[in-house]
Each structure stands twice: as structure tokens, then as C-alpha cells.
PDB file of N, CA, C and O in Angstrom:
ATOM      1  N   UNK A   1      99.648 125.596  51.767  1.00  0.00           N
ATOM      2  CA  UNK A   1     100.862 125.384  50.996  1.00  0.00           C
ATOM      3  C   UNK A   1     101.426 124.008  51.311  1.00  0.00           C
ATOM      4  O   UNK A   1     101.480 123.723  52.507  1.00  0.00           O
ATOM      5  N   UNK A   2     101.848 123.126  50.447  1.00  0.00           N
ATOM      6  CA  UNK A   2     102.613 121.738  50.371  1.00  0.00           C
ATOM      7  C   UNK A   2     103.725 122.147  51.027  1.00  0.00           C
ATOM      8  O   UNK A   2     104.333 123.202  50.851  1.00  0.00           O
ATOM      9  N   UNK A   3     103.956 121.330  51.741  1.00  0.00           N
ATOM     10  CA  UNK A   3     105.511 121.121  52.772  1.00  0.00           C
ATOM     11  C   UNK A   3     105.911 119.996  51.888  1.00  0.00           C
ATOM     12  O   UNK A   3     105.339 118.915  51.744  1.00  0.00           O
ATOM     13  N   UNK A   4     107.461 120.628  51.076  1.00  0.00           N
ATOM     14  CA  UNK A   4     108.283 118.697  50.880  1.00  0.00           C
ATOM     15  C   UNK A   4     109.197 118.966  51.595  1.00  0.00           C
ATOM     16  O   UNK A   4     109.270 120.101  52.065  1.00  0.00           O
ATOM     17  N   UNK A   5     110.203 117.953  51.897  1.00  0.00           N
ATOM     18  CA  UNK A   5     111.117 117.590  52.462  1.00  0.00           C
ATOM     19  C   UNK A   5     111.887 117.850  51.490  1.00  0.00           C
ATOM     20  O   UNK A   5     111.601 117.496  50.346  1.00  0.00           O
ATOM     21  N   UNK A   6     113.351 118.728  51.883  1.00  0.00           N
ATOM     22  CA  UNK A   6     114.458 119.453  51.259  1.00  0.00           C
ATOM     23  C   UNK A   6     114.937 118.254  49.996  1.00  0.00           C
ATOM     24  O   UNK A   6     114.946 118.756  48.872  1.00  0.00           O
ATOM     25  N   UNK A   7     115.295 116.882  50.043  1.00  0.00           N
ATOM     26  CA  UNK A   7     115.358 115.859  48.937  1.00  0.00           C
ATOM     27  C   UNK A   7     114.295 116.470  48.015  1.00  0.00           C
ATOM     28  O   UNK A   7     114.574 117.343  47.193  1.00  0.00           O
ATOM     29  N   UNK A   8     112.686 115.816  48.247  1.00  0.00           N
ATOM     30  CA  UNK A   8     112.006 116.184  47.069  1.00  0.00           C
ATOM     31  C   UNK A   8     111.780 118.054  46.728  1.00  0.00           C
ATOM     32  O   UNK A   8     110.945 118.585  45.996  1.00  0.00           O
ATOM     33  N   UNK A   9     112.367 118.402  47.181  1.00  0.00           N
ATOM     34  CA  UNK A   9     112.117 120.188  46.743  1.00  0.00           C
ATOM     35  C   UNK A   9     113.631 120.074  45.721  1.00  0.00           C
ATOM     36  O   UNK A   9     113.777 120.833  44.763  1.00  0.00           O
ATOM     37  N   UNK A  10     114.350 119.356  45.976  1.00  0.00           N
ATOM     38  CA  UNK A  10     116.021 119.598  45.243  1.00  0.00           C
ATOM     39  C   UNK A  10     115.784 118.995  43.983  1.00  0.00           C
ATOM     40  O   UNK A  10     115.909 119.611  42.924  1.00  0.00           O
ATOM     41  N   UNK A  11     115.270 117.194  44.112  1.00  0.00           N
ATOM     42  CA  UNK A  11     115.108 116.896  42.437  1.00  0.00           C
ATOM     43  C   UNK A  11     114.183 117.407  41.939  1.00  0.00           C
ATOM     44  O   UNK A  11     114.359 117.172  40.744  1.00  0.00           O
ATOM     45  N   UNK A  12     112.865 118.227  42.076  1.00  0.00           N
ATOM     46  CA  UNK A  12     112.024 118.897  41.831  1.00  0.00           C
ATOM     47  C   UNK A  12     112.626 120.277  41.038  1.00  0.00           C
ATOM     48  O   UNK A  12     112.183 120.786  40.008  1.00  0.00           O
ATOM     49  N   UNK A  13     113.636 120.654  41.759  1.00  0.00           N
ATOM     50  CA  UNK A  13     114.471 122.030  41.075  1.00  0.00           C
ATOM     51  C   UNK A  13     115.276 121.277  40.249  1.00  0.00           C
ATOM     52  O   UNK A  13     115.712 121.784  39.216  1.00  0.00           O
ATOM     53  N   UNK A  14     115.549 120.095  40.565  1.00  0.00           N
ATOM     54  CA  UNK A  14     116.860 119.726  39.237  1.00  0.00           C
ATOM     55  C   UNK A  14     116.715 119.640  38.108  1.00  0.00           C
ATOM     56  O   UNK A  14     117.546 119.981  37.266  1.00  0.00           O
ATOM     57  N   UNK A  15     115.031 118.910  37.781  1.00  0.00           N
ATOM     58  CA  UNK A  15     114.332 118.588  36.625  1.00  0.00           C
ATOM     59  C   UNK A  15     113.797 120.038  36.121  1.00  0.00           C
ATOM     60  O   UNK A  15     113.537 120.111  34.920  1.00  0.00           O
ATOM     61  N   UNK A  16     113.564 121.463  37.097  1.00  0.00           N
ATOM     62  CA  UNK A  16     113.384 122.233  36.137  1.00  0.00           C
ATOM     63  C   UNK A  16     114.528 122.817  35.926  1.00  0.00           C
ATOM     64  O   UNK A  16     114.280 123.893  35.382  1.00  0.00           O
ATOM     65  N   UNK A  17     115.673 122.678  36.070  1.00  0.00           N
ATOM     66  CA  UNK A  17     116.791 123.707  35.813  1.00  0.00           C
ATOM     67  C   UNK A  17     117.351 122.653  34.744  1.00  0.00           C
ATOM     68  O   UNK A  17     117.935 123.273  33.856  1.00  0.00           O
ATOM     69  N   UNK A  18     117.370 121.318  34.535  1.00  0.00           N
ATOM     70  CA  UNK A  18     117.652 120.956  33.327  1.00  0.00           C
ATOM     71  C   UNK A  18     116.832 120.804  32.139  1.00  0.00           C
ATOM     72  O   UNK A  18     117.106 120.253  31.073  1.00  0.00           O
ATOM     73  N   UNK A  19     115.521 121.537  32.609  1.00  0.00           N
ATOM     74  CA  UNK A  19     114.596 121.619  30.875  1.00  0.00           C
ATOM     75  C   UNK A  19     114.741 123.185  30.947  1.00  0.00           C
ATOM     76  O   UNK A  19     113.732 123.702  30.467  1.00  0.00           O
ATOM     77  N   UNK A  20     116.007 124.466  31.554  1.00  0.00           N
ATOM     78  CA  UNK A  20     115.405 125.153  31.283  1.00  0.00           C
ATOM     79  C   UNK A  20     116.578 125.764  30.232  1.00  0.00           C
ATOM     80  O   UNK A  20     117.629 125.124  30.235  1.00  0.00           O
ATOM     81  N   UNK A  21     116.501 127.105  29.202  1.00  0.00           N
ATOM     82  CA  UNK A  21     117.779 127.598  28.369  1.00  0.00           C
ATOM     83  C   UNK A  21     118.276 128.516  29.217  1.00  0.00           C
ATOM     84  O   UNK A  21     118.219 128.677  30.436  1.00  0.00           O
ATOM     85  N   UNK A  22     118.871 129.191  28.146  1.00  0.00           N
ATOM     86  CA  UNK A  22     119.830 130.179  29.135  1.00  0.00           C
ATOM     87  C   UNK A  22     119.473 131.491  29.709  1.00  0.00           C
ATOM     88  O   UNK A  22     119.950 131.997  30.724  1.00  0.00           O
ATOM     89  N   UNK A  23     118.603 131.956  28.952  1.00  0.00           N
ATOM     90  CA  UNK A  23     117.859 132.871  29.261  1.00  0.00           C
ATOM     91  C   UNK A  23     117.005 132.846  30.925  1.00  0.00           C
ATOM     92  O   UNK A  23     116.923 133.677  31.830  1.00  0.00           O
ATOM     93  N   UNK A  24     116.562 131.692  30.766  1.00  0.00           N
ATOM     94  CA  UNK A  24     115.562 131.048  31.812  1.00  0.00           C
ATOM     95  C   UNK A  24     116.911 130.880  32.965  1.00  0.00           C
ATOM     96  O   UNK A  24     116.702 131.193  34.138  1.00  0.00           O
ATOM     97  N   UNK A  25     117.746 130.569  32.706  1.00  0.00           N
ATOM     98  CA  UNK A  25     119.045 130.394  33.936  1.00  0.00           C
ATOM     99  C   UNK A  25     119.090 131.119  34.644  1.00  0.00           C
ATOM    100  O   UNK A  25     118.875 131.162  35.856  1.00  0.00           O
ATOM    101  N   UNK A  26     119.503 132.042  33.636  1.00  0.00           N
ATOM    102  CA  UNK A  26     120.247 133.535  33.830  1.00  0.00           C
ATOM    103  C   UNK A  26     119.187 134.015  34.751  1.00  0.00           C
ATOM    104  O   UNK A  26     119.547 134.530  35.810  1.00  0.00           O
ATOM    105  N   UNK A  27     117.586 133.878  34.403  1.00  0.00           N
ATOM    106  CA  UNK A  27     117.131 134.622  35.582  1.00  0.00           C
ATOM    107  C   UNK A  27     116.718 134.089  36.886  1.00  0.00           C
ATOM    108  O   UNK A  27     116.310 134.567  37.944  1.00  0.00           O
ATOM    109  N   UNK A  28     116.962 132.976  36.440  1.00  0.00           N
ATOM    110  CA  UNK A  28     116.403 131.878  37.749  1.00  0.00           C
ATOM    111  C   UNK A  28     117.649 132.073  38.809  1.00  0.00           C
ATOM    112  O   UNK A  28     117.510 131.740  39.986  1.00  0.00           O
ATOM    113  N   UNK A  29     118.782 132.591  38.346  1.00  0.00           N
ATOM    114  CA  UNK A  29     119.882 132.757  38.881  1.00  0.00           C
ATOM    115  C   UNK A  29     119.734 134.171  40.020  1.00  0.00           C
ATOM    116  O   UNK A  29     119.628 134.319  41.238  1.00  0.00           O
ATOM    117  N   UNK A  30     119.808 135.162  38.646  1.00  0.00           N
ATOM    118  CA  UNK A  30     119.150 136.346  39.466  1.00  0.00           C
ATOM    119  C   UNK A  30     118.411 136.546  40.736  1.00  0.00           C
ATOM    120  O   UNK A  30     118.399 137.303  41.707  1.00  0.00           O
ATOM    121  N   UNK A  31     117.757 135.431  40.232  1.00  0.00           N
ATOM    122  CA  UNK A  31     116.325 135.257  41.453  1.00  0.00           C
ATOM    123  C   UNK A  31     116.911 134.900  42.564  1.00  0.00           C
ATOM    124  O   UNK A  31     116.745 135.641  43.534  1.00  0.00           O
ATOM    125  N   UNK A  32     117.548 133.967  42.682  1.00  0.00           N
ATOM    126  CA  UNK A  32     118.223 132.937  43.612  1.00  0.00           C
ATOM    127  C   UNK A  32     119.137 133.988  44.104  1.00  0.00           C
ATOM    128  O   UNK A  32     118.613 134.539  45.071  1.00  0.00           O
ATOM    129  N   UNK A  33     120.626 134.626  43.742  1.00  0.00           N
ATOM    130  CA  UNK A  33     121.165 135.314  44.120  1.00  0.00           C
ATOM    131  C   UNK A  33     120.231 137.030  44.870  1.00  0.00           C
ATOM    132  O   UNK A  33     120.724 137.649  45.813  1.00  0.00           O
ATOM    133  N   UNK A  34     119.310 137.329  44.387  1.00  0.00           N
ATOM    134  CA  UNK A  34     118.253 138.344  45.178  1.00  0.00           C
ATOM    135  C   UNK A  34     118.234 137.261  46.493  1.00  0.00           C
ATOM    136  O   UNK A  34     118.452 137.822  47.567  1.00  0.00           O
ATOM    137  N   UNK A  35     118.096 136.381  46.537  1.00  0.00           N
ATOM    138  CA  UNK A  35     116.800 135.696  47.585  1.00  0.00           C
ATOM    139  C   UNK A  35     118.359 135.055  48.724  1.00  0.00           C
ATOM    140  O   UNK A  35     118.183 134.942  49.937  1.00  0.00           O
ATOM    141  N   UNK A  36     119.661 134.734  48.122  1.00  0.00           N
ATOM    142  CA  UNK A  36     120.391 135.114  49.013  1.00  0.00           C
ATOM    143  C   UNK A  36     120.789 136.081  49.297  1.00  0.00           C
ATOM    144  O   UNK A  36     121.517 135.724  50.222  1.00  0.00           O
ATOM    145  N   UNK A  37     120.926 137.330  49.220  1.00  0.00           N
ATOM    146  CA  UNK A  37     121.377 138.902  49.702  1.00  0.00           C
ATOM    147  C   UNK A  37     120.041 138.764  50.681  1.00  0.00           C
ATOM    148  O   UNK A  37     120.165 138.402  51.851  1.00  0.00           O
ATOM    149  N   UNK A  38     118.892 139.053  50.157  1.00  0.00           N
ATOM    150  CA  UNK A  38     117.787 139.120  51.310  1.00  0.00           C
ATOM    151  C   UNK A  38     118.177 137.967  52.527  1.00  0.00           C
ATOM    152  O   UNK A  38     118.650 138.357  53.594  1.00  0.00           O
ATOM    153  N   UNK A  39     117.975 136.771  52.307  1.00  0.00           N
ATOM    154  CA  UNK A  39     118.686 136.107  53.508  1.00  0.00           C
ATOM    155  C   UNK A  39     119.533 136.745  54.781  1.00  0.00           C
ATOM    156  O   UNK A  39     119.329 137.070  55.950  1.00  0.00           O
ATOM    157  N   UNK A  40     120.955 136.712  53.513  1.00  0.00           N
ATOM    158  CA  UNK A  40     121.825 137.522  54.170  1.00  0.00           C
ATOM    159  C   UNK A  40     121.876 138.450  55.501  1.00  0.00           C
ATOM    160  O   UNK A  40     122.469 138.423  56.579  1.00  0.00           O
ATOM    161  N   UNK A  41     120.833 139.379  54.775  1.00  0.00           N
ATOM    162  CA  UNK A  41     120.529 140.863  55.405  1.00  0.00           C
ATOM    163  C   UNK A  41     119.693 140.126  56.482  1.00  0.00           C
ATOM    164  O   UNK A  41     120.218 140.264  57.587  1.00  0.00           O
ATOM    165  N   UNK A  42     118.645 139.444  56.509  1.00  0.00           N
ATOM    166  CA  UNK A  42     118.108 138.685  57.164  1.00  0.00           C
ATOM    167  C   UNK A  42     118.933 138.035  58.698  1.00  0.00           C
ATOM    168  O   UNK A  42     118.754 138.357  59.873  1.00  0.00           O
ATOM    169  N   UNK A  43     119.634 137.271  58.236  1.00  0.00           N
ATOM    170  CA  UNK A  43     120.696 136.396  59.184  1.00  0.00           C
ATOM    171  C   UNK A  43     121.601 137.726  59.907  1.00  0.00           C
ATOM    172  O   UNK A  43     121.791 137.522  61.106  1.00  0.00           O
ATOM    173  N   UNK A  44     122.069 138.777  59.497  1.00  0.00           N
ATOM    174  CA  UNK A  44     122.724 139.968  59.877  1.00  0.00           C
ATOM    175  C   UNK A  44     121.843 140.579  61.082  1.00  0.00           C
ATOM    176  O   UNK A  44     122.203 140.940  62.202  1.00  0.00           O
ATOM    177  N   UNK A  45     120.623 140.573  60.505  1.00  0.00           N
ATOM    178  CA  UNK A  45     120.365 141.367  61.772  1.00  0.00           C
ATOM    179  C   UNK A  45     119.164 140.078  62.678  1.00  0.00           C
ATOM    180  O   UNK A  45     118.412 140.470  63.571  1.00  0.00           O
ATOM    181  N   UNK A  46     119.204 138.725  62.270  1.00  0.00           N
ATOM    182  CA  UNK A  46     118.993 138.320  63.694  1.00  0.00           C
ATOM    183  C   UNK A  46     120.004 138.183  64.615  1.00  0.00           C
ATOM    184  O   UNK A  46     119.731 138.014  65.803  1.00  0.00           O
ATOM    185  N   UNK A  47     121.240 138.241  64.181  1.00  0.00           N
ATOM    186  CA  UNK A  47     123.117 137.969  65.189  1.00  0.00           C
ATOM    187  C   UNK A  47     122.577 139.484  65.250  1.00  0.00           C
ATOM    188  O   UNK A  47     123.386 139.563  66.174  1.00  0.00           O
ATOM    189  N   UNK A  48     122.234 140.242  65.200  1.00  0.00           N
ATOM    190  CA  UNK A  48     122.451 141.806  66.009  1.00  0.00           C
ATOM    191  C   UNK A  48     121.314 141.711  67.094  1.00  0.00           C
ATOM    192  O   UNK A  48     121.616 142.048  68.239  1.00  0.00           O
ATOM    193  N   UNK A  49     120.339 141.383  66.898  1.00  0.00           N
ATOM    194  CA  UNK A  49     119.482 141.083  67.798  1.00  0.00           C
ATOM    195  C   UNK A  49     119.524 139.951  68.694  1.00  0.00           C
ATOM    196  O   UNK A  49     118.710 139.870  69.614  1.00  0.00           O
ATOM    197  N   UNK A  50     120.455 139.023  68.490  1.00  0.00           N
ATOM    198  CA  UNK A  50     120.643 137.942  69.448  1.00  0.00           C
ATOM    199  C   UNK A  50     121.548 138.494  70.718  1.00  0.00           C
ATOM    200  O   UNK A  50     121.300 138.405  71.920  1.00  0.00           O
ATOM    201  N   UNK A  51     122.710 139.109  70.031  1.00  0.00           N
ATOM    202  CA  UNK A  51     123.528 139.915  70.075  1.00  0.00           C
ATOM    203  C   UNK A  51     123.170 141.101  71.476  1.00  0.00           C
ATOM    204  O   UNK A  51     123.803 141.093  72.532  1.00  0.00           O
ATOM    205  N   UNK A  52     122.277 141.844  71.224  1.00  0.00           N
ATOM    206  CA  UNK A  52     121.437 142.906  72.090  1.00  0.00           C
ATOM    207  C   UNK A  52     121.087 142.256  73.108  1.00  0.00           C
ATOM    208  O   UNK A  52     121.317 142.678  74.241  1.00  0.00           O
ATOM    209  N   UNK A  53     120.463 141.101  72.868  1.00  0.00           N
ATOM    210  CA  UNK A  53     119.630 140.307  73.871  1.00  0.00           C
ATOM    211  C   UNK A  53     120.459 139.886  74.975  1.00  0.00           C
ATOM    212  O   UNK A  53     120.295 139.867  76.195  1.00  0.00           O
ATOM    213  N   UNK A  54     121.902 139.373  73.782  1.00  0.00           N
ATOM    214  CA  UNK A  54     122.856 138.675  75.168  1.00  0.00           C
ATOM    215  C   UNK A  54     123.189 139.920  75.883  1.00  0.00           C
ATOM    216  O   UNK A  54     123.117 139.722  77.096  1.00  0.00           O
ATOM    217  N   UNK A  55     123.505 141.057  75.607  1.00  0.00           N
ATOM    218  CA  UNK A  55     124.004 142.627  76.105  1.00  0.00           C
ATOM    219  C   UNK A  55     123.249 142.579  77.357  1.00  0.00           C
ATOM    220  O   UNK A  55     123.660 142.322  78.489  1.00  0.00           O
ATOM    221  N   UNK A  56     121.914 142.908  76.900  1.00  0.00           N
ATOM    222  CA  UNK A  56     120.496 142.993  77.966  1.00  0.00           C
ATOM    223  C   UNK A  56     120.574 141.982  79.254  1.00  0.00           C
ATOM    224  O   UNK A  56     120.761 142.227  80.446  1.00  0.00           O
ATOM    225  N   UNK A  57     120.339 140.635  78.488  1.00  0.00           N
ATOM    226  CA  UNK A  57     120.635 139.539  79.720  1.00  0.00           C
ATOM    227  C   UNK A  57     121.997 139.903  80.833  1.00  0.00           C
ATOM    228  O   UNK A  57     121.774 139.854  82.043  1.00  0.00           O
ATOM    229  N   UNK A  58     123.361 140.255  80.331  1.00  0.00           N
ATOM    230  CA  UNK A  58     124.072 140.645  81.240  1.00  0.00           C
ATOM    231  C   UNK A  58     123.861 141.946  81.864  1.00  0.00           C
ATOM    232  O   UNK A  58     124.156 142.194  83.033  1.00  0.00           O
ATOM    233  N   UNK A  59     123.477 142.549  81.260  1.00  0.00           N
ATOM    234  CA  UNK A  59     123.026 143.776  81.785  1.00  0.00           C
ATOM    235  C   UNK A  59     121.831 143.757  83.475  1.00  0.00           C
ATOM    236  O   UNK A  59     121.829 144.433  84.504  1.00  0.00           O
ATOM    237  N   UNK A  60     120.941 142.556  82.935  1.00  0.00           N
ATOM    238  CA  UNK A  60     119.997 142.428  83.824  1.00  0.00           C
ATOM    239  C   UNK A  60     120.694 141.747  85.212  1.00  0.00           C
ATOM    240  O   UNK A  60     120.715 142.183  86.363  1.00  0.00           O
ATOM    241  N   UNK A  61     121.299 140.402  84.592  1.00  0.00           N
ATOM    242  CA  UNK A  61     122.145 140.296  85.578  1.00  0.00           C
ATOM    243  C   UNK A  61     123.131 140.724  86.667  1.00  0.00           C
ATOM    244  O   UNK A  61     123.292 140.297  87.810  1.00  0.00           O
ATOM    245  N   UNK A  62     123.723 141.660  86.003  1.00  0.00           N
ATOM    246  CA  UNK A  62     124.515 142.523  86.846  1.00  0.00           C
ATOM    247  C   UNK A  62     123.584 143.396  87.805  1.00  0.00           C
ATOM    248  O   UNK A  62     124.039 143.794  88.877  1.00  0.00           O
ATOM    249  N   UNK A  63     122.628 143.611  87.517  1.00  0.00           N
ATOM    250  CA  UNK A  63     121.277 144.923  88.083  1.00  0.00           C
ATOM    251  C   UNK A  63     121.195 143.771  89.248  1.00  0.00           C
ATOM    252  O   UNK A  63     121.271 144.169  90.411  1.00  0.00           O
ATOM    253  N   UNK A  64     121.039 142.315  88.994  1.00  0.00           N
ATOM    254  CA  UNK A  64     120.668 141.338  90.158  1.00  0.00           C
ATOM    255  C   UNK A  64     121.555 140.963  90.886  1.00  0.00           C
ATOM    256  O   UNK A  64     121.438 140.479  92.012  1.00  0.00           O
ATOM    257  N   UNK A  65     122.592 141.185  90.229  1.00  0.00           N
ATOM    258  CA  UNK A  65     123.588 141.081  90.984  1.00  0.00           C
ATOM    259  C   UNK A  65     123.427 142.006  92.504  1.00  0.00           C
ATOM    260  O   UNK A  65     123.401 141.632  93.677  1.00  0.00           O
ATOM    261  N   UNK A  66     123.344 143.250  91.924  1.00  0.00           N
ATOM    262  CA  UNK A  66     123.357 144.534  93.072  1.00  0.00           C
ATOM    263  C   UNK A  66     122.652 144.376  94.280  1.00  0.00           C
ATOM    264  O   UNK A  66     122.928 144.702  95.435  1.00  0.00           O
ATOM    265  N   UNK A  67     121.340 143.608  93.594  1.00  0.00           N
ATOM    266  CA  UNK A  67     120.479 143.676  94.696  1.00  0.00           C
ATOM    267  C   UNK A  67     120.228 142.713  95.400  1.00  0.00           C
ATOM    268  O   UNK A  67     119.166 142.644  96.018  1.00  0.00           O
ATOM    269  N   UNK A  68     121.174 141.753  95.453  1.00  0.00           N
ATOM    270  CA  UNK A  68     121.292 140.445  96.127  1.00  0.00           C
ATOM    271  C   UNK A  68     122.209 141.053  96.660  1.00  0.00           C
ATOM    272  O   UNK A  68     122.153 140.580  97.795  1.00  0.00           O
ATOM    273  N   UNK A  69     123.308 142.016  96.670  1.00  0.00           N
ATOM    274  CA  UNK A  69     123.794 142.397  98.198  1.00  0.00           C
ATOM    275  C   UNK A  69     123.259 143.572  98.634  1.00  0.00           C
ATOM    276  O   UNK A  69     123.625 143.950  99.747  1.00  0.00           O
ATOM    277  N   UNK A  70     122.312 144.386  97.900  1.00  0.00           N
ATOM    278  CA  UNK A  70     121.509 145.300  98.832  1.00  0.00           C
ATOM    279  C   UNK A  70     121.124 144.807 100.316  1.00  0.00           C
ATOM    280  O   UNK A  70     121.422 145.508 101.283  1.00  0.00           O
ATOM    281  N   UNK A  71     120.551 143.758 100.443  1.00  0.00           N
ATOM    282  CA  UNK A  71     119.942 143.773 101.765  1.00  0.00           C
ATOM    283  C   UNK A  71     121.529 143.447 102.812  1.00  0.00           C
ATOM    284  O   UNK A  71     121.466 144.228 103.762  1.00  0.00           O
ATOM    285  N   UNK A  72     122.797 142.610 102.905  1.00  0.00           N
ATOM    286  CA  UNK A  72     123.475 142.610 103.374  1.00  0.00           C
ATOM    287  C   UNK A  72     124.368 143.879 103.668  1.00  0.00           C
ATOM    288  O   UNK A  72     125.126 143.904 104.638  1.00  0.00           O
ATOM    289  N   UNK A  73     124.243 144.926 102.787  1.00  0.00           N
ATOM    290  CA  UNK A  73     124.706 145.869 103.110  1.00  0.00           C
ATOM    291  C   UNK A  73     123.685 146.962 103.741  1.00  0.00           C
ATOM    292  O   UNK A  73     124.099 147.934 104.374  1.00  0.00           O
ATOM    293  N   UNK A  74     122.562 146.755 103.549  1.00  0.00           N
ATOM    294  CA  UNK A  74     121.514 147.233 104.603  1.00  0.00           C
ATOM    295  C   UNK A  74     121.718 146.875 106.063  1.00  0.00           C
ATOM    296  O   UNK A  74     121.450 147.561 107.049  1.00  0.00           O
ATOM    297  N   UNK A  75     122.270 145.606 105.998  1.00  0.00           N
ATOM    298  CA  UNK A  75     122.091 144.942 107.319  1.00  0.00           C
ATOM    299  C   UNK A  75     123.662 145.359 108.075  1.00  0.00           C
ATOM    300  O   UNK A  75     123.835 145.561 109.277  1.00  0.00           O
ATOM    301  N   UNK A  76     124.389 145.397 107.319  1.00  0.00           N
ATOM    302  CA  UNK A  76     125.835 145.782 107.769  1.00  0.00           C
ATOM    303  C   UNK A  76     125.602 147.126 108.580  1.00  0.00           C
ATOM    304  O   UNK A  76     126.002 147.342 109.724  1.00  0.00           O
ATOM    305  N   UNK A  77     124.923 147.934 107.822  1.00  0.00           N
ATOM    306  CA  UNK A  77     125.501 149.498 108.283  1.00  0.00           C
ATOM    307  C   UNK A  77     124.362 149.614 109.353  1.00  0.00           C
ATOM    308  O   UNK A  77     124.586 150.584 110.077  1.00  0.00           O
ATOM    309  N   UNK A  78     122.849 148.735 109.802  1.00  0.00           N
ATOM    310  CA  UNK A  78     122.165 148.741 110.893  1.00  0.00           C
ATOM    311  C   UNK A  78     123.075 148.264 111.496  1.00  0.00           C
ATOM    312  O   UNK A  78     123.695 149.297 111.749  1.00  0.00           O
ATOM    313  N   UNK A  79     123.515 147.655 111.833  1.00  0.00           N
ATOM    314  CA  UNK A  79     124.571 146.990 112.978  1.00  0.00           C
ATOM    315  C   UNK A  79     125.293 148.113 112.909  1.00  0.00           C
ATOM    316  O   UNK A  79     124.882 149.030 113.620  1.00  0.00           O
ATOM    317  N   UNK A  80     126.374 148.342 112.178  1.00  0.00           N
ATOM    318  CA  UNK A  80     127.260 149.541 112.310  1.00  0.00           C
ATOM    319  C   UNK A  80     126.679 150.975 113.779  1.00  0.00           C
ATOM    320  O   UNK A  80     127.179 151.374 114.831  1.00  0.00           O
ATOM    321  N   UNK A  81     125.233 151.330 112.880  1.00  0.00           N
ATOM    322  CA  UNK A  81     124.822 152.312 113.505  1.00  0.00           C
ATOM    323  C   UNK A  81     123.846 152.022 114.696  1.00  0.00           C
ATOM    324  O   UNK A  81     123.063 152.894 115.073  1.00  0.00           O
ATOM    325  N   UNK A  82     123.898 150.833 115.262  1.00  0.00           N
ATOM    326  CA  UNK A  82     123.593 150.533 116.784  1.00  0.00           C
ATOM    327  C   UNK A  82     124.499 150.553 117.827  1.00  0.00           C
ATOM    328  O   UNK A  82     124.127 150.299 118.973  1.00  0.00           O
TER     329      UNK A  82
END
């Protein structure tokens, strides 16, 4: 598949949306408005999944948290109980 650069993909759409009638609009429109809702829904659930991830990451953190004073409190209560 051809890669253009967003410029030549835009006058490329400009020249066909000004040879096209109304009919041809109307659905090219359609199309376009489908293809943003899909987006949409798209972009929605990567922020829910970014979202989770950040949850998780603190989540993990806090778990590391714990166990970076596990061993000091291991070591506390051997002393204690000598």
C-alpha cells in the first residue's frame, strides 16, 4: 500500500470531493461519519485500557512497596525476640 503524507492525501480528497454531486457527498459523508464513530469507539477503549494499566502499575507498586519493608520488619521482630 502507498504511504502519502497527510498534505498529498488532503488535496487528493479535495479534487475528488469537488468533481463529486450530491448524491456522491451524501455518501462519502456517511462513510466518513461511520469511520468517525468507529474511531471514536476505538480511542474510548484505548483511555480504558491505558487507564487499567495505570490502575495495575499502582497496584504493582504498592505490592513493592510491601515488600521492601518485609525484610526490615523481619529483622525488627528477630531482634525483638532475642
Amino acid at each position: 500500500m502507498d504511504q502519502k503524507s497527510l498534505s498529498e492525501y488532503l488535496k487528493s480528497k479535495e479534487k475528488e470531493v469537488l468533481n463529486m454531486n450530491k448524491a456522491e457527498l451524501l455518501k462519502e459523508l456517511k462513510k466518513t461519519e461511520a469511520q468517525k464513530s468507529l474511531l471514536k469507539k476505538e480511542l474510548h477503549a484505548l483511555e480504558k485500557e491505558i487507564h487499567d494499566h495505570q490502575q495495575a502499575t499502582k497496584r504493582i507498586q504498592s505490592e513493592l512497596q510491601k515488600y521492601k519493608r518485609l525484610p526490615y520488619i523481619v529483622c525488627t521482630i528477630s531482634e525483638i525476640l532475642k
